[in-house]
HTML snippet that shows the backbone in 3Dmol.js (N, CA, C, O; Angstrom):
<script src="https://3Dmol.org/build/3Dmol-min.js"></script>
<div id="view" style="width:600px;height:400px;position:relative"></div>
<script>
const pdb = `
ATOM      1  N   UNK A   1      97.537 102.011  83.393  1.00  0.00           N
ATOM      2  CA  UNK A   1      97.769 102.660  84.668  1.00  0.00           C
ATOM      3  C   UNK A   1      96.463 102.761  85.445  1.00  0.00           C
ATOM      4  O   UNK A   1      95.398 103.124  84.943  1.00  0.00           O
ATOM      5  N   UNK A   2      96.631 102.429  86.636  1.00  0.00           N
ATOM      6  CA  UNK A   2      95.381 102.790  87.869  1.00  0.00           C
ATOM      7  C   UNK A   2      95.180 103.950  87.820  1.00  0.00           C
ATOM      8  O   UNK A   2      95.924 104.800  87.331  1.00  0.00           O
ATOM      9  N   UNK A   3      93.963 104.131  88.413  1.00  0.00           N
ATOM     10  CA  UNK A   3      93.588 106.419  89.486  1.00  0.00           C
ATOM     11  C   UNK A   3      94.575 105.783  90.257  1.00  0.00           C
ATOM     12  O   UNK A   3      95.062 104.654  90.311  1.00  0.00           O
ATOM     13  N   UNK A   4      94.746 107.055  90.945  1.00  0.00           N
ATOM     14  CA  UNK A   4      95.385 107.584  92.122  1.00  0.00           C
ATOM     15  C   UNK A   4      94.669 107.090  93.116  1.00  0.00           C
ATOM     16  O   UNK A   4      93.507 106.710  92.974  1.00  0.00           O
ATOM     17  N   UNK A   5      95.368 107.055  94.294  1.00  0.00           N
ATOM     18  CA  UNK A   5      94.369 106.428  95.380  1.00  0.00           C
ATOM     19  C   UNK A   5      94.117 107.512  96.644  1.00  0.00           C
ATOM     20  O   UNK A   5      94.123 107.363  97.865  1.00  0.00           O
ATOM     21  N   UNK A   6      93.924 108.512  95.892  1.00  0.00           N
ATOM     22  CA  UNK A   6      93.511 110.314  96.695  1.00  0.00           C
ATOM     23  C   UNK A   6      92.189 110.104  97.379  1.00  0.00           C
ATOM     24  O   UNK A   6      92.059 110.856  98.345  1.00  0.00           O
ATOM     25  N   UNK A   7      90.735 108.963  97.072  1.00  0.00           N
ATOM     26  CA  UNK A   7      89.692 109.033  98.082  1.00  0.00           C
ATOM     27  C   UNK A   7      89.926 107.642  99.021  1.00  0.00           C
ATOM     28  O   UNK A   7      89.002 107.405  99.800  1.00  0.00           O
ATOM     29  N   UNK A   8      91.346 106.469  99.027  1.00  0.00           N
ATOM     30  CA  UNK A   8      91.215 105.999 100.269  1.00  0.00           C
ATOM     31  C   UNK A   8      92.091 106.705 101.328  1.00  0.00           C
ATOM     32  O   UNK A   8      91.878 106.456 102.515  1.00  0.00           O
ATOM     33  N   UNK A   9      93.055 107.564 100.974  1.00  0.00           N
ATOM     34  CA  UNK A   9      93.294 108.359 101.463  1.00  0.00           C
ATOM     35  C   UNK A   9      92.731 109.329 102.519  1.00  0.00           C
ATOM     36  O   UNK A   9      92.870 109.575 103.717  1.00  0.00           O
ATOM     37  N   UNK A  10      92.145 109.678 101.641  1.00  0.00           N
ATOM     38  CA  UNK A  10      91.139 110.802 102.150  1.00  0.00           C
ATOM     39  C   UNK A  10      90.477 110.139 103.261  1.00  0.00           C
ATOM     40  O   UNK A  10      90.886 110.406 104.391  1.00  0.00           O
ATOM     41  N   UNK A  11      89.337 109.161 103.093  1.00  0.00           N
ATOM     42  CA  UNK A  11      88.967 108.298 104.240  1.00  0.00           C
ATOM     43  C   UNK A  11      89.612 108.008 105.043  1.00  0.00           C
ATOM     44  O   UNK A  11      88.973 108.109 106.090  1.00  0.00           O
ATOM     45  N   UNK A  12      91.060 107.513 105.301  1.00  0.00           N
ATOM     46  CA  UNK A  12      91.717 107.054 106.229  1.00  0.00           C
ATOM     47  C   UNK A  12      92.466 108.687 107.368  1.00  0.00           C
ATOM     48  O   UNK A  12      93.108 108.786 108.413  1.00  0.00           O
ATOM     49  N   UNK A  13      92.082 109.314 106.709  1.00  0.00           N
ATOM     50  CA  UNK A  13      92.521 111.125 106.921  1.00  0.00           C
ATOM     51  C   UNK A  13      91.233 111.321 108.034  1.00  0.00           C
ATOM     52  O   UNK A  13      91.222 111.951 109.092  1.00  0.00           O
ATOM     53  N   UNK A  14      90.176 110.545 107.387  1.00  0.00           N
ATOM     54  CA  UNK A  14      88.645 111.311 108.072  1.00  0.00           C
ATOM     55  C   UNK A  14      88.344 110.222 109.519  1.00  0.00           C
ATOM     56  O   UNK A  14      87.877 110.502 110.623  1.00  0.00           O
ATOM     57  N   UNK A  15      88.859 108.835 108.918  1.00  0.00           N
ATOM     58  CA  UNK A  15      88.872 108.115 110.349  1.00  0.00           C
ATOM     59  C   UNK A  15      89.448 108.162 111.063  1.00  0.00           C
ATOM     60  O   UNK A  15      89.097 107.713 112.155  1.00  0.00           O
ATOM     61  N   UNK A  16      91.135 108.943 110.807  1.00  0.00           N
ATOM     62  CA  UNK A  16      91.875 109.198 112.247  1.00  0.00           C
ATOM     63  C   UNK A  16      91.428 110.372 112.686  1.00  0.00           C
ATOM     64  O   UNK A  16      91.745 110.742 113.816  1.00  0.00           O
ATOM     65  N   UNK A  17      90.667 111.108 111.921  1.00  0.00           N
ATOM     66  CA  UNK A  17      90.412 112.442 112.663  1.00  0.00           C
ATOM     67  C   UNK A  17      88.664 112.237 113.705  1.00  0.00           C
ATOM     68  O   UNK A  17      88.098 112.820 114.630  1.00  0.00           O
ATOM     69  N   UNK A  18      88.506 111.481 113.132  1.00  0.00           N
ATOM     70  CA  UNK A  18      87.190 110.940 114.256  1.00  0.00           C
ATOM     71  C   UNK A  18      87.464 109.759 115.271  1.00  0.00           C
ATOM     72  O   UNK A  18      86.609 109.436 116.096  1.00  0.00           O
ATOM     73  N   UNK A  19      88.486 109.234 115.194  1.00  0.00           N
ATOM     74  CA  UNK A  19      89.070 108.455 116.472  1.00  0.00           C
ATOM     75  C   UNK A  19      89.796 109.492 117.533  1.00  0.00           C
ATOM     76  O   UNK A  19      89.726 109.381 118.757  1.00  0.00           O
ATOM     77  N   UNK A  20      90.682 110.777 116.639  1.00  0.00           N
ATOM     78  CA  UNK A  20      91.271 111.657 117.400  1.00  0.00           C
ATOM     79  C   UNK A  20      89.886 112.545 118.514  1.00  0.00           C
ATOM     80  O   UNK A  20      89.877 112.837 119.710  1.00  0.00           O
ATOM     81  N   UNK A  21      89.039 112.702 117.588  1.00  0.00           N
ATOM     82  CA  UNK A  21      87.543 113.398 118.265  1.00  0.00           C
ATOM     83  C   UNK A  21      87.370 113.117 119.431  1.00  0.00           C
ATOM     84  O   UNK A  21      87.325 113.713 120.508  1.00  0.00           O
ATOM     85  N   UNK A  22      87.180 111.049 118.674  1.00  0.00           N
ATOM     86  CA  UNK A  22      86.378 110.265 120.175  1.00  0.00           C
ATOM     87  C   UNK A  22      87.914 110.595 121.527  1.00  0.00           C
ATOM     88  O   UNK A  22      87.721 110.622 122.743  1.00  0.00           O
ATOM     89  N   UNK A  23      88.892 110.740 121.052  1.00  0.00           N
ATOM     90  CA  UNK A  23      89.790 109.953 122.188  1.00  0.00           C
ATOM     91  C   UNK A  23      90.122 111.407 122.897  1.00  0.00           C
ATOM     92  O   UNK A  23      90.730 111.239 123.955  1.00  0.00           O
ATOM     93  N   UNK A  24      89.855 112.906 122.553  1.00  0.00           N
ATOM     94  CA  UNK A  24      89.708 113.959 123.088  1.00  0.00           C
ATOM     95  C   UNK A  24      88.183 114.238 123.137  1.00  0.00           C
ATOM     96  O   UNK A  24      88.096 115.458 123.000  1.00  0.00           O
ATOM     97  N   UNK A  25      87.743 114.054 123.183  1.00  0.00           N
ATOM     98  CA  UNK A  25      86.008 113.753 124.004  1.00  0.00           C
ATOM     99  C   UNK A  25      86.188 112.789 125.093  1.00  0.00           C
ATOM    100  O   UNK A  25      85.595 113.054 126.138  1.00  0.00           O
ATOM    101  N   UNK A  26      87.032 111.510 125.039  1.00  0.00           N
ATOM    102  CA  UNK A  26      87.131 110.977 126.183  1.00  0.00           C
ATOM    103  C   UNK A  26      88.020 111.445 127.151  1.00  0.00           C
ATOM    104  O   UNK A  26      87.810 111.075 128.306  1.00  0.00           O
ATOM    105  N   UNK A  27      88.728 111.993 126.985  1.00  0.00           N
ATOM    106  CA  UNK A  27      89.640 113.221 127.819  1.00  0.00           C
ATOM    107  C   UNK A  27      89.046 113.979 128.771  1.00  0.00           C
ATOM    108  O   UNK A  27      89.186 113.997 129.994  1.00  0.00           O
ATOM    109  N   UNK A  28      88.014 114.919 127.661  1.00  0.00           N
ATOM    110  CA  UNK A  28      87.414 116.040 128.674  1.00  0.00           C
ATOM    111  C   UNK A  28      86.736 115.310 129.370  1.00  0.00           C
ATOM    112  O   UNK A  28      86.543 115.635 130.541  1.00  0.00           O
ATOM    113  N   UNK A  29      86.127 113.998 128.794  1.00  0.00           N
ATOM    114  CA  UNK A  29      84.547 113.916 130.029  1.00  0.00           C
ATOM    115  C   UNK A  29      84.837 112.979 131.474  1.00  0.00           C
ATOM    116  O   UNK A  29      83.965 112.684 132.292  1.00  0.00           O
ATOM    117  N   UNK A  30      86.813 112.464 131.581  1.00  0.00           N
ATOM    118  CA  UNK A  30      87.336 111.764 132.702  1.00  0.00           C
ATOM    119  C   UNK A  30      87.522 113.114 133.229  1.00  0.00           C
ATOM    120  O   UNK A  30      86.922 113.263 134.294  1.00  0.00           O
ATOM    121  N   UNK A  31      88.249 114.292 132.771  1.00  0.00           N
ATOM    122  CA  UNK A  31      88.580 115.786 133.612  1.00  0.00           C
ATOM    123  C   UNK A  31      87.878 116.190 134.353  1.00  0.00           C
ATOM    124  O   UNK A  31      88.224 116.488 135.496  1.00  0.00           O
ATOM    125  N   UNK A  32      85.998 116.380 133.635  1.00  0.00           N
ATOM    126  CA  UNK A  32      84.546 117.200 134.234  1.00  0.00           C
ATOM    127  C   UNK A  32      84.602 116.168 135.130  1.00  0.00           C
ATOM    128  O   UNK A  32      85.205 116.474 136.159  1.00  0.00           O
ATOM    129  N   UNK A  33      84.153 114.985 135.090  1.00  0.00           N
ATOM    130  CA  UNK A  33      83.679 113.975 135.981  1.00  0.00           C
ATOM    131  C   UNK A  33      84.768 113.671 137.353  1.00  0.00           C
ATOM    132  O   UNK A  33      84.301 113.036 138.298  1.00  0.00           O
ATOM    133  N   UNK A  34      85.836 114.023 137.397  1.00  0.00           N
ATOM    134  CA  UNK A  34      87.153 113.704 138.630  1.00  0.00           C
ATOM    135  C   UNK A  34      86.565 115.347 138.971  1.00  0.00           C
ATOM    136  O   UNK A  34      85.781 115.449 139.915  1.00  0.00           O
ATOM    137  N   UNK A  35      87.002 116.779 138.098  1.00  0.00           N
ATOM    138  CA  UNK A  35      86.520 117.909 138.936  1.00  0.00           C
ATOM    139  C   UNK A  35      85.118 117.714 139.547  1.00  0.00           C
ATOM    140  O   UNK A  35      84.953 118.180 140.674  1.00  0.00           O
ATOM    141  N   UNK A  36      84.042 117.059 138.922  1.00  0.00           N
ATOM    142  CA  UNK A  36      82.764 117.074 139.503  1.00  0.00           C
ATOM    143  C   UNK A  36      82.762 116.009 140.361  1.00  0.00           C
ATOM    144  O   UNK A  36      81.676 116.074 140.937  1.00  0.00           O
ATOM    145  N   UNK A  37      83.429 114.977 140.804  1.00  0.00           N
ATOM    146  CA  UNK A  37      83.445 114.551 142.067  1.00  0.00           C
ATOM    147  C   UNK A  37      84.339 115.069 143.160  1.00  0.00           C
ATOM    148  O   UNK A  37      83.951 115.053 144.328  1.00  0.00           O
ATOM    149  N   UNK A  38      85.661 115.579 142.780  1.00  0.00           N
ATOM    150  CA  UNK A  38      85.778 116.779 143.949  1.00  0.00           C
ATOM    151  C   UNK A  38      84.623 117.205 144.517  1.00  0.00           C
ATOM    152  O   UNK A  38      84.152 116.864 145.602  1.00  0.00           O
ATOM    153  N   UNK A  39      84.162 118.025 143.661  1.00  0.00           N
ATOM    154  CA  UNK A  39      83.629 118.805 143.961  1.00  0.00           C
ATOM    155  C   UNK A  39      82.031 118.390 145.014  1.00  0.00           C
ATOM    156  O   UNK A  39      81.513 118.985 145.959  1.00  0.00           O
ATOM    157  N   UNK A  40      81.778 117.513 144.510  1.00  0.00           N
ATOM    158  CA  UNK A  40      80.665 116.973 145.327  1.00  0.00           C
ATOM    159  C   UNK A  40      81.024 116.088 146.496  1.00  0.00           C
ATOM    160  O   UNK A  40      80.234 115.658 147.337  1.00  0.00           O
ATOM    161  N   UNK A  41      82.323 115.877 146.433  1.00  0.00           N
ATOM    162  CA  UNK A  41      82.844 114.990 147.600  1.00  0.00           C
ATOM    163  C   UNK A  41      83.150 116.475 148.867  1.00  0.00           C
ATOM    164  O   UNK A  41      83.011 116.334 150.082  1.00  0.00           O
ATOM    165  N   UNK A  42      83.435 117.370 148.409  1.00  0.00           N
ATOM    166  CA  UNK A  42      83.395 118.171 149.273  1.00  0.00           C
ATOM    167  C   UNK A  42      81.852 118.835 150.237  1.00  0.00           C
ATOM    168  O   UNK A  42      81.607 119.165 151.397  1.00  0.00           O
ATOM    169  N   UNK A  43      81.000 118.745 148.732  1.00  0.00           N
ATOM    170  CA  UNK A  43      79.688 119.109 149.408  1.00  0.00           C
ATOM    171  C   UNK A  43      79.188 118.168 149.968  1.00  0.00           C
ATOM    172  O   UNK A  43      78.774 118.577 151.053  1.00  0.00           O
ATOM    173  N   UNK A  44      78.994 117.169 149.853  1.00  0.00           N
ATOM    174  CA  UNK A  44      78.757 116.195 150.844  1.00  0.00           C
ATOM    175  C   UNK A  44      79.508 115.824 151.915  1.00  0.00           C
ATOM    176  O   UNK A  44      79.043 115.021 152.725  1.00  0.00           O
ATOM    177  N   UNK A  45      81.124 116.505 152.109  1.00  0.00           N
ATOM    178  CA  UNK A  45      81.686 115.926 153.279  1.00  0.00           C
ATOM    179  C   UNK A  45      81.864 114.546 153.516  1.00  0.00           C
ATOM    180  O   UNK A  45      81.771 113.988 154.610  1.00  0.00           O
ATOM    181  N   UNK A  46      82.242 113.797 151.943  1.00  0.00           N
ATOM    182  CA  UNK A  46      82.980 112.408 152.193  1.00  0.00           C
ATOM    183  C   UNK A  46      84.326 112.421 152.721  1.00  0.00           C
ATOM    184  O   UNK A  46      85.155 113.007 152.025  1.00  0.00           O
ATOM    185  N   UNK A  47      84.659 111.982 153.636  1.00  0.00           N
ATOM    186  CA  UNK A  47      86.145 111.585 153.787  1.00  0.00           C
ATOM    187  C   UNK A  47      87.019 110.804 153.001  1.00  0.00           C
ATOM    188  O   UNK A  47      88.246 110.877 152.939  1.00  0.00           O
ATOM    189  N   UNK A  48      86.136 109.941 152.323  1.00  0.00           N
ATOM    190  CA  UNK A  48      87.075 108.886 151.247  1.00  0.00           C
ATOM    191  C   UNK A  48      86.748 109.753 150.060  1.00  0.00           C
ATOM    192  O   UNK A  48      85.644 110.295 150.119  1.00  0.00           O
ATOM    193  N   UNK A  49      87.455 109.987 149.031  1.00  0.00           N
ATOM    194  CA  UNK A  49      87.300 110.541 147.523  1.00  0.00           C
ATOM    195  C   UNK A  49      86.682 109.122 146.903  1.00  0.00           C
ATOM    196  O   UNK A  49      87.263 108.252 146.253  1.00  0.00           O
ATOM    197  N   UNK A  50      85.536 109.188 147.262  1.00  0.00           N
ATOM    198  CA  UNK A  50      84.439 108.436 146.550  1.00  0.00           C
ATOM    199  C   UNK A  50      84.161 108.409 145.628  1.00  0.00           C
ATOM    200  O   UNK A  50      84.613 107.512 144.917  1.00  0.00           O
ATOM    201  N   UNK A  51      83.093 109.540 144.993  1.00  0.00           N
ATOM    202  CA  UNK A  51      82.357 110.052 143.660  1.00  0.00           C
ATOM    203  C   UNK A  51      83.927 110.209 142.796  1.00  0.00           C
ATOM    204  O   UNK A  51      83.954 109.597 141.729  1.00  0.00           O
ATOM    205  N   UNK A  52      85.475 111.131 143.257  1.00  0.00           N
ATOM    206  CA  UNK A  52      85.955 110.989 142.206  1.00  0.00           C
ATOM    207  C   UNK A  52      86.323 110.001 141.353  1.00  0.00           C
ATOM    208  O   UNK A  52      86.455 109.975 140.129  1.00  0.00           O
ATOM    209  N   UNK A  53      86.487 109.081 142.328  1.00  0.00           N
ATOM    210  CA  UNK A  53      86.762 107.532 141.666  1.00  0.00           C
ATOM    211  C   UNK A  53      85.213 107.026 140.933  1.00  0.00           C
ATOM    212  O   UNK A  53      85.484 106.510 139.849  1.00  0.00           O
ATOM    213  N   UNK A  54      84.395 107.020 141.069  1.00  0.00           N
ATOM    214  CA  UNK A  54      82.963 106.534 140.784  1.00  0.00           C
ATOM    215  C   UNK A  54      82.539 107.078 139.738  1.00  0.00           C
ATOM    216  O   UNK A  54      82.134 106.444 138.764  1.00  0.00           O
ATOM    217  N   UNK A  55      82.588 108.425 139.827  1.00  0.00           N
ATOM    218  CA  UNK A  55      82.176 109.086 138.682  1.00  0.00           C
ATOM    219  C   UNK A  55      82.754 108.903 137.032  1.00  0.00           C
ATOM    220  O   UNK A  55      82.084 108.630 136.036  1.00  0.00           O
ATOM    221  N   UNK A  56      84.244 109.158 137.135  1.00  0.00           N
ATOM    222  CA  UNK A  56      85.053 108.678 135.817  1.00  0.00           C
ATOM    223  C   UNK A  56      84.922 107.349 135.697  1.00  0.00           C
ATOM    224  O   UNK A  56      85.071 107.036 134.516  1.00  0.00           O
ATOM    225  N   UNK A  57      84.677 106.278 136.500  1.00  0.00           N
ATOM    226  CA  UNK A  57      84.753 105.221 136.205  1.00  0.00           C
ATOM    227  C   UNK A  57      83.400 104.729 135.451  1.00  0.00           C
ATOM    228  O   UNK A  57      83.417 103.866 134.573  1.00  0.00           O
ATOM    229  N   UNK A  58      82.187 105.408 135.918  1.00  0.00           N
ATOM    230  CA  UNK A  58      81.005 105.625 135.394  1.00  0.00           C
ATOM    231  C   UNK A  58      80.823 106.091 133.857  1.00  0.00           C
ATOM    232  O   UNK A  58      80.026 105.501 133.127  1.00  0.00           O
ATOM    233  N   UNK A  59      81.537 107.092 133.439  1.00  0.00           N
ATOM    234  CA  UNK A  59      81.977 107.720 132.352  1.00  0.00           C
ATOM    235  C   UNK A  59      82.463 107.040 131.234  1.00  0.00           C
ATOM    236  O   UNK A  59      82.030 107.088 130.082  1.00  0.00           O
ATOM    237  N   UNK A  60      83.607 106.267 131.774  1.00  0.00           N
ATOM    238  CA  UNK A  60      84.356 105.630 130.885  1.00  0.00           C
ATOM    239  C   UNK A  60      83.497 104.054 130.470  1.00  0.00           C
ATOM    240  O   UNK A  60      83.934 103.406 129.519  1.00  0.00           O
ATOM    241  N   UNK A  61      82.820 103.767 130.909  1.00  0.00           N
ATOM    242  CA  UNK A  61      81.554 102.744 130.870  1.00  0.00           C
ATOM    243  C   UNK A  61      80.904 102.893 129.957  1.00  0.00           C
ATOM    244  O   UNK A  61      81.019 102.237 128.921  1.00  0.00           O
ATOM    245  N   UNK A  62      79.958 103.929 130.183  1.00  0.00           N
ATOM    246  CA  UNK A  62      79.248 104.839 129.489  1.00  0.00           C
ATOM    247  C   UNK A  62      79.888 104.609 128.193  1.00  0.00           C
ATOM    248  O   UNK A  62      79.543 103.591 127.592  1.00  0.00           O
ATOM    249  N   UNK A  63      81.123 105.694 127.434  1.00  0.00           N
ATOM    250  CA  UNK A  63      81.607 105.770 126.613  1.00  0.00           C
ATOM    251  C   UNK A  63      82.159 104.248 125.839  1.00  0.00           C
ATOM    252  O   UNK A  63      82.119 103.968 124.641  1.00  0.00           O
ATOM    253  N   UNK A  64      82.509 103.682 126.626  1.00  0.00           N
ATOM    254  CA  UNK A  64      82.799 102.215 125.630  1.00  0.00           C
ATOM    255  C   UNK A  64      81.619 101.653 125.321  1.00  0.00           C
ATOM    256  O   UNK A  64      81.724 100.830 124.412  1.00  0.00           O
ATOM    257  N   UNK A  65      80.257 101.835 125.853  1.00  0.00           N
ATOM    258  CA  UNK A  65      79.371 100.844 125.136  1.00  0.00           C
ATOM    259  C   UNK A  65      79.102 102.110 124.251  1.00  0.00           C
ATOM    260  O   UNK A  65      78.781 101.588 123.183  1.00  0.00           O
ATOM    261  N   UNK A  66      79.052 103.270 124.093  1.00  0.00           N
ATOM    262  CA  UNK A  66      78.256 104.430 123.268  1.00  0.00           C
ATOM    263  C   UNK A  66      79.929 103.883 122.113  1.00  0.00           C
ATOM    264  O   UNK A  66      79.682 102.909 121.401  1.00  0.00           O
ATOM    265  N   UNK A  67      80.557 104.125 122.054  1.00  0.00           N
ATOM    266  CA  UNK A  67      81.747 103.213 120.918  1.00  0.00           C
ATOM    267  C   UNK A  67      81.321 102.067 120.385  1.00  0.00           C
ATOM    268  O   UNK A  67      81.020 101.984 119.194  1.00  0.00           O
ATOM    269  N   UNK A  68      81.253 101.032 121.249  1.00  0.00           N
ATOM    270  CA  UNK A  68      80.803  99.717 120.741  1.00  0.00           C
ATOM    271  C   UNK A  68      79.916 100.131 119.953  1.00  0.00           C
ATOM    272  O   UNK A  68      80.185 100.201 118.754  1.00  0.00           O
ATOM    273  N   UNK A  69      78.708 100.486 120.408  1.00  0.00           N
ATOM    274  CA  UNK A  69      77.312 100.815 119.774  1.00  0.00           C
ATOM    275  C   UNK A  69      77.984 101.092 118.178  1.00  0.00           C
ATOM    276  O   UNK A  69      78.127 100.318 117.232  1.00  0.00           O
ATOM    277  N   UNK A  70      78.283 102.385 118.322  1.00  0.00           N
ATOM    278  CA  UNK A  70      78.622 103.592 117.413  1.00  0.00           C
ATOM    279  C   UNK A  70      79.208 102.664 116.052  1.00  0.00           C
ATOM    280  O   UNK A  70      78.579 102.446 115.017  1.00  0.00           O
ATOM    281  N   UNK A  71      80.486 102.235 116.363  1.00  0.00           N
ATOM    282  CA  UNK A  71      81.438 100.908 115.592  1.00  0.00           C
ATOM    283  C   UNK A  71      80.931  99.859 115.345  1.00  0.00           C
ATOM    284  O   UNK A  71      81.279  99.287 114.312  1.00  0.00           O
ATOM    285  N   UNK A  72      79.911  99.241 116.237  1.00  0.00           N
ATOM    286  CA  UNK A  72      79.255  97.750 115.455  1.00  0.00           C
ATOM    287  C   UNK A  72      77.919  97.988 114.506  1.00  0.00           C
ATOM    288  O   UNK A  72      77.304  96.984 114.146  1.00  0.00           O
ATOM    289  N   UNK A  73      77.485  99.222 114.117  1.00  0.00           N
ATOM    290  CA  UNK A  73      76.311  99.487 113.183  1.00  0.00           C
ATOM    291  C   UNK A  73      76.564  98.730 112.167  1.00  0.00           C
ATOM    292  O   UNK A  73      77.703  98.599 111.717  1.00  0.00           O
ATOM    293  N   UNK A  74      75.293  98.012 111.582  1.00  0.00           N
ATOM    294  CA  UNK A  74      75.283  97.642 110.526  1.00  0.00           C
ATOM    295  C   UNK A  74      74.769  98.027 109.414  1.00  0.00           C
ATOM    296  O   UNK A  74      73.595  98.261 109.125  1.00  0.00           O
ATOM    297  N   UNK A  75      75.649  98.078 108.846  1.00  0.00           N
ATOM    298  CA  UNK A  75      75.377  99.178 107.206  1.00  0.00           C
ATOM    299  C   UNK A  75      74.046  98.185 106.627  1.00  0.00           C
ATOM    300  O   UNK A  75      73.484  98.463 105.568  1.00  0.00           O
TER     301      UNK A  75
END
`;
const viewer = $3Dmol.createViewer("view");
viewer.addModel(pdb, "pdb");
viewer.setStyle({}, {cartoon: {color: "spectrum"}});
viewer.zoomTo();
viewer.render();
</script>
């Protein structure tokens, strides 16, 4: 008879819970970045919603190469 297979388990427990992390970290930081271009589209008195579009789109940039990075390390 084999072990039990209770530590790939376990690992596969710890990588959905750090994909769940990344993918609610990427949540909040499209939310801050659309409220923080409101918000600066107002203080500046843009007529087009500029920064909100610019800003998350900036963000989400950001975050896929900080992923890439993160995921292509080599052990």
């Amino acid at each position: 008879m084999s072990a039990p297979q209770k530590p790939e388990r376990r690992s596969n427990t710890s990588e959905l819970m750090r994909y769940a992390g990344l993918g609610a970290q990427l949540f909040v930081t499209i939310g801050i970045c659309v409220w923080l271009g409101l918000k600066a589209d107002k203080w500046l008195r843009i007529p087009l919603p500029l920064l909100v579009w610019l800003l998350p789109l900036l963000a989400v940039g950001i975050m896929i190469y900080k992923l890439v990075n993160d995921t292509s390390k080599r052990k």
